[in-house]
C-alpha positions as CSV (number, residue, x, y, z in Angstrom):
1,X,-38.4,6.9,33.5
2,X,-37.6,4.4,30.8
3,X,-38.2,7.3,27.8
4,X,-35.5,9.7,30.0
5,X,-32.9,6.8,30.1
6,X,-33.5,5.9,26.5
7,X,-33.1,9.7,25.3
8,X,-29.7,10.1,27.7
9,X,-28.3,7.2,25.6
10,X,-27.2,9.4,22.6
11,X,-26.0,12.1,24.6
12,X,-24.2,9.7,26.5
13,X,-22.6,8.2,22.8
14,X,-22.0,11.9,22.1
15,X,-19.9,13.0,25.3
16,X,-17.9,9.5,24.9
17,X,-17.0,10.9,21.0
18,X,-16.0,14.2,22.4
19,X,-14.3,13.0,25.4
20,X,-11.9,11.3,22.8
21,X,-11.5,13.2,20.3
22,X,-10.5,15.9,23.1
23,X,-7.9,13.9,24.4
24,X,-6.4,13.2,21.1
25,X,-6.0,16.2,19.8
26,X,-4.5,16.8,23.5
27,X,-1.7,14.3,22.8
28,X,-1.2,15.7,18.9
29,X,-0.3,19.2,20.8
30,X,1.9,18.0,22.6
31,X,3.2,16.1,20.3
32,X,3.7,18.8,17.9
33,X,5.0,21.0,20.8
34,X,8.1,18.9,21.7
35,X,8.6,17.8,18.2
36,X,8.2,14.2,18.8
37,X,6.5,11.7,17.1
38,X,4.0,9.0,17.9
39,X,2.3,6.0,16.8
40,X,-1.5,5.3,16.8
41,X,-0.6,2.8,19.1
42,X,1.2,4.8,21.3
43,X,-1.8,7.2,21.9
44,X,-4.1,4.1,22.4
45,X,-1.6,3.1,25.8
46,X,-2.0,6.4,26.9
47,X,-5.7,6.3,27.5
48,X,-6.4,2.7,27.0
49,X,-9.8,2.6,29.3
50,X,-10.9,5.2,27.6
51,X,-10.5,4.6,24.0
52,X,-11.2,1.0,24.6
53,X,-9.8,-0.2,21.3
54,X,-7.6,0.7,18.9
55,X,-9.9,1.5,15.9
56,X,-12.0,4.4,18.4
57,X,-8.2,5.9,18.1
58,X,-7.8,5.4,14.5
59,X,-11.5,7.2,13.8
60,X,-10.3,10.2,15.4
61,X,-7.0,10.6,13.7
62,X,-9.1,10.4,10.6
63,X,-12.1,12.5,11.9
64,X,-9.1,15.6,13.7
65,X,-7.3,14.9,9.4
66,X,-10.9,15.5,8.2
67,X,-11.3,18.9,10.4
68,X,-7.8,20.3,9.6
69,X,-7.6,19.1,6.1
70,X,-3.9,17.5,7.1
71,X,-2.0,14.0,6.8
72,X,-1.4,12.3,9.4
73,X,2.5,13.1,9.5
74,X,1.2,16.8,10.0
75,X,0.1,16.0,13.5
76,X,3.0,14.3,13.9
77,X,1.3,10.6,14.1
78,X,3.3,7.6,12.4
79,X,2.7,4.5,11.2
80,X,4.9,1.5,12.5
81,X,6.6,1.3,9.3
82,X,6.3,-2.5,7.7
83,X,8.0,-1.4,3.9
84,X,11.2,-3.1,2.1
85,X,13.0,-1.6,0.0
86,X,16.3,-2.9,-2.3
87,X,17.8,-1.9,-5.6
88,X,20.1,1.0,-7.3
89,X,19.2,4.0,-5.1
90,X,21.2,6.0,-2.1
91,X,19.4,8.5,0.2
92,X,20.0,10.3,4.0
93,X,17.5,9.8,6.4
94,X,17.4,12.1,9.0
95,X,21.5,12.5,8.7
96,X,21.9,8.8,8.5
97,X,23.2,7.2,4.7
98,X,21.3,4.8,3.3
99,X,23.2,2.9,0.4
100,X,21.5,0.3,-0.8
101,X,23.2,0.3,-4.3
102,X,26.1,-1.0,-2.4
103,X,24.3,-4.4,-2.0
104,X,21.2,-3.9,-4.6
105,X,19.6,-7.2,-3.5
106,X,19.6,-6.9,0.2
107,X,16.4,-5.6,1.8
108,X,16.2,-2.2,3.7
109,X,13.0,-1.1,5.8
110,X,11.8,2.1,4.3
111,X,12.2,5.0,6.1
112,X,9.1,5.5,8.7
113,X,9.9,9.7,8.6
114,X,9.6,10.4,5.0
115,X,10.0,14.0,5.4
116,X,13.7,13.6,6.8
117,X,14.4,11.7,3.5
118,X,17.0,13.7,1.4
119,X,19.6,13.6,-1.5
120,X,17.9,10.9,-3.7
121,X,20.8,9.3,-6.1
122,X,19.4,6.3,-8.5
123,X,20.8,4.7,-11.8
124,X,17.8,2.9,-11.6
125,X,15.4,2.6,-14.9
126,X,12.4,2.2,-13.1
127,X,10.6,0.9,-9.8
128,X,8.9,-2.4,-9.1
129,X,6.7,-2.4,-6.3
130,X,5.2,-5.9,-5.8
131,X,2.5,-6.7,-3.2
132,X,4.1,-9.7,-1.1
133,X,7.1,-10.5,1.0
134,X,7.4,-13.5,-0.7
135,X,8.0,-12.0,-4.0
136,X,10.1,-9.7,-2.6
137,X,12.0,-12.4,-1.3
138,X,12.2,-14.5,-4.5
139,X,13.7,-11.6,-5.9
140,X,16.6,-11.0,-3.8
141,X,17.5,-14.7,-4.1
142,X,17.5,-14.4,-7.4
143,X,19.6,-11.0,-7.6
144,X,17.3,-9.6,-9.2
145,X,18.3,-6.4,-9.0
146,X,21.8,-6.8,-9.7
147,X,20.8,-8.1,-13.2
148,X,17.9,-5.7,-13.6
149,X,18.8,-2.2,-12.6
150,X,15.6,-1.2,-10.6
151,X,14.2,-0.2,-7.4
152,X,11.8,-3.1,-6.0
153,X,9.7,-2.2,-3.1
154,X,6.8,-3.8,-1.2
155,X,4.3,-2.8,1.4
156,X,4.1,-6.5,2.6
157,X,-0.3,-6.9,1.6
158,X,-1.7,-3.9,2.2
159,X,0.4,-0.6,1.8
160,X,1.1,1.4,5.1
161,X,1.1,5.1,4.6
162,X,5.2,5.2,5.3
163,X,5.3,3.0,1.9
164,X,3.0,5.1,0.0
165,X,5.0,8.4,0.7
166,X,8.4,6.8,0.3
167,X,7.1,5.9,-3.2
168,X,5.4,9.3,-3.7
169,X,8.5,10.9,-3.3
170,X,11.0,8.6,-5.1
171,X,8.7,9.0,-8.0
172,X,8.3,12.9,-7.8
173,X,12.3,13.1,-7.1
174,X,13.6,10.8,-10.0
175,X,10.9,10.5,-12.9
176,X,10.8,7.1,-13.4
177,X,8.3,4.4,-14.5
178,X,6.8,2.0,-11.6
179,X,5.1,-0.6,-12.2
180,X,3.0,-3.1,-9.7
181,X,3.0,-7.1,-9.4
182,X,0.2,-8.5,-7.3
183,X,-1.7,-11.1,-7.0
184,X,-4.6,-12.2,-9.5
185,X,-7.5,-12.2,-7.2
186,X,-9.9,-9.3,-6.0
187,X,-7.3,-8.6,-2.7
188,X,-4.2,-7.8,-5.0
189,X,-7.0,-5.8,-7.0
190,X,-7.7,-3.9,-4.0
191,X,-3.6,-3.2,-3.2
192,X,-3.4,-2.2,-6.9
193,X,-6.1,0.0,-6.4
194,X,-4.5,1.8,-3.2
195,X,-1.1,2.0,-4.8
196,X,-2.7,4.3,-7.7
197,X,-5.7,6.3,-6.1
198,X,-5.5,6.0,-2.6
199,X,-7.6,3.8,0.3
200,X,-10.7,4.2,0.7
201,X,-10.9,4.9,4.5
202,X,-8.0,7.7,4.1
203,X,-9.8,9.1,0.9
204,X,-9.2,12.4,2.8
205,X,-5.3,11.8,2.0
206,X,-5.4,10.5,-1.4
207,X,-3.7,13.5,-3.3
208,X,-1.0,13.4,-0.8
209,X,-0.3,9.3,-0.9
210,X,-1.7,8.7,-4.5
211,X,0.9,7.2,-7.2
212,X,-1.3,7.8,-10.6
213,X,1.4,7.3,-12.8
214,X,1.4,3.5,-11.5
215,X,0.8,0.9,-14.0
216,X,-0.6,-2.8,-13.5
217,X,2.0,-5.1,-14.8
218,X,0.4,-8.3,-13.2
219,X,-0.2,-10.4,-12.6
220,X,-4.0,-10.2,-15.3
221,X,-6.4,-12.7,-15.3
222,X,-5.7,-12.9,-18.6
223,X,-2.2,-14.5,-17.8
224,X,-3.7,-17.4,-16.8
225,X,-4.4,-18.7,-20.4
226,X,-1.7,-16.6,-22.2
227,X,0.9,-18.6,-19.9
228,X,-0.9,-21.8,-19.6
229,X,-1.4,-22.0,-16.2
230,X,-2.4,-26.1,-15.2
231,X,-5.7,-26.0,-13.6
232,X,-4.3,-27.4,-10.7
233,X,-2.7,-23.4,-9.9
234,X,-6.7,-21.8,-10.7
235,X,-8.8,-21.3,-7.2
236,X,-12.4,-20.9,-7.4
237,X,-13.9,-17.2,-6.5
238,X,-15.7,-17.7,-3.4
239,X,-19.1,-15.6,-2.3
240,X,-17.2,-13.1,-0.9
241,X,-14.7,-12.7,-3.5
242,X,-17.4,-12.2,-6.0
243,X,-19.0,-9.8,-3.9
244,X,-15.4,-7.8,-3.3
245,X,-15.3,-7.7,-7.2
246,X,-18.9,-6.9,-8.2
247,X,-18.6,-3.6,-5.7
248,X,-14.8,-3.1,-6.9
249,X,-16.6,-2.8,-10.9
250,X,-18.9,0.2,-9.1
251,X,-15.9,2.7,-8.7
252,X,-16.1,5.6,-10.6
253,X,-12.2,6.0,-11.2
254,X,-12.5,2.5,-12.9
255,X,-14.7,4.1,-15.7
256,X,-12.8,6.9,-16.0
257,X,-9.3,6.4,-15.3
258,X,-8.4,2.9,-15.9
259,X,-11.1,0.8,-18.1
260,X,-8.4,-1.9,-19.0
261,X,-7.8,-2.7,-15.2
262,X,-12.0,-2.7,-15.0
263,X,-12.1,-4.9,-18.1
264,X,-9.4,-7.5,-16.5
265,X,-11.6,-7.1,-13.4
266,X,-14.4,-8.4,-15.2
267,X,-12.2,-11.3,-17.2
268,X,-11.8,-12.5,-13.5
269,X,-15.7,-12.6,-12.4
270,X,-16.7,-14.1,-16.2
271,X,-13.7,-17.0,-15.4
272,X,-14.7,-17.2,-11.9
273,X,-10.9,-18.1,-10.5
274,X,-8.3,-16.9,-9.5
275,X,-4.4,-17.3,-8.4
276,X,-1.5,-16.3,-6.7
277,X,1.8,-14.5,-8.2
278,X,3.8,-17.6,-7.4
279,X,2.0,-19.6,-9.9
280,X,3.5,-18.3,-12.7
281,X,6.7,-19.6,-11.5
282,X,5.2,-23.7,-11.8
283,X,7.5,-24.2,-14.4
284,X,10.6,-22.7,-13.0
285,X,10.9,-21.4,-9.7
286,X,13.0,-18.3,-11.2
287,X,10.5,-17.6,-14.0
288,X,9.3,-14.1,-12.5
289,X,12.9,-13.1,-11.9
290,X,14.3,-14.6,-15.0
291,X,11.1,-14.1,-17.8
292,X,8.3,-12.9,-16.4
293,X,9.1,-9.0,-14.9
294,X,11.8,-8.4,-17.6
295,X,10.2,-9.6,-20.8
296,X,6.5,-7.6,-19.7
297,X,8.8,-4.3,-18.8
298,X,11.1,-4.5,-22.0
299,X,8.0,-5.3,-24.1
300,X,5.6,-3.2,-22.7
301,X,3.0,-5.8,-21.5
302,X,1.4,-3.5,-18.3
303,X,-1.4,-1.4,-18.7
């Protein structure tokens, strides 16, 4: 008795996996039917006893874009877009105009349906993207677009797959340089990372939402001595971060596509600390707007 319930457990596990991706790819019809669009979380609430949780949801979107060979968008299954985007560029989005050269440092919330973007104008000499809201913030206060003509973006931390296109696309569409400003610790590695060859849990996706042309332009941990960072600005790498780095050094496309980001990557385990973007501005509290961004661009410091 106790061997035939122990053997009906997988089978159990198996109908449950089925039973989910069925109803998935149920709502994905019908999505793609009536030509509507939906978010993970809206297909969790449909069946939420079911799926349980919302990563049981987000395994079968990746398991049904495994099986077709598709994005996401081509079932018709959004993000909730969390992207900001300001500087010298106009587009339409789905018929509406978006103008943000006619107030280059306020921020606009990129476009969620990437596909409806259309008409691309920029005067813009190249894009910024820079990991934090923060930054991103810092920037607009200190019109820093008005004085730099650029395109500055973020994904807020971790880029959502919205962000990724919208950058895809502004990239293919005007030729420009784009560089990336994140933190110096093994997190903002990882977002530099997902910016140039894709996540690692969508590796599926990567040619579609990878930006190779990206280059790093901080901030290194390098910087730390060639700006004279005070100690007081340096964190310790803990455990974990150590770990993060150690199995960040083990990626292939670090040998063979970028060994100056892997050699930076091991500056940061030898030194064992890290720190913030904001440090760089101890000194002044406009240095990345006023010194920092420009100076690296113009002089080529990125890599």
């Amino acid at each position: 008795m106790e061997e035939n319930r122990a053997n009906s457990k997988p089978y159990s596990l198996l109908s449950k996996i089925k039973d989910v991706l069925l109803r998935v790819l149920l709502i994905v019809q019908k999505l793609l039917r009536e030509n509507k669009h939906g978010s993970k979380r809206d297909i969790y609430y449909m069946y939420p006893s079911v799926f349980s949780e919302q990563a049981v949801v987000d395994r079968a979107i990746n398991d049904i874009c495994i099986l077709f060979k598709c994005s996401r968008h081509n079932l018709n299954v959004v993000s909730v877009g969390k992207g900001l985007v300001m500087g010298w560029l106009r587009f339409f989005e789905s018929g509406r105009r978006i103008d943000c050269m006619n107030s280059p440092n306020t921020a606009y919330s990129i476009p969620v349906h990437v596909e409806e973007v259309k008409d691309i104008i920029s005067v813009a000499q190249y894009i910024l993207i820079v990991e934090k809201e923060t930054v991103f913030q810092r920037l607009a206060d200190d019109q820093f677009c008005r004085a730099n003509r650029c395109i500055v973006v973020t994904g807020r931390g971790y880029p959502d797959v919205s962000t990724r296109r919208f950058l895809r696309l502004l990239m293919e569409k005007l030729h420009l340089p784009a560089y990336c400003l994140v933190d110096c610790d093994p997190y903002g590695f990882d977002i530099l990372t997902t910016y140039r060859f894709g996540s690692m849990q969508m590796a599926y996706d990567a040619k579609f939402l990878r930006l190779p042309d990206v280059r790093w332009l901080g901030a290194f941990p390098s910087d730390s001595e060639n700006y004279q960072l005070p100690k007081r600005c340096l964190l310790p790498l803990t455990a974990e971060d150590k770990k993060k780095v150690e199995a960040m050094l083990l990626r292939c496309y670090l040998h063979q596509e970028a060994p100056q980001w892997r050699s930076e990557l091991e500056i940061m385990l030898k030194t064992g600390v890290k720190f913030e973007i904001e440090a760089l501005s101890v000194s002044s509290v406009s240095f990345l707007s006023e010194k920092y961004i420009s100076s690296k661009v113009q002089n080529g410091v990125f890599i």
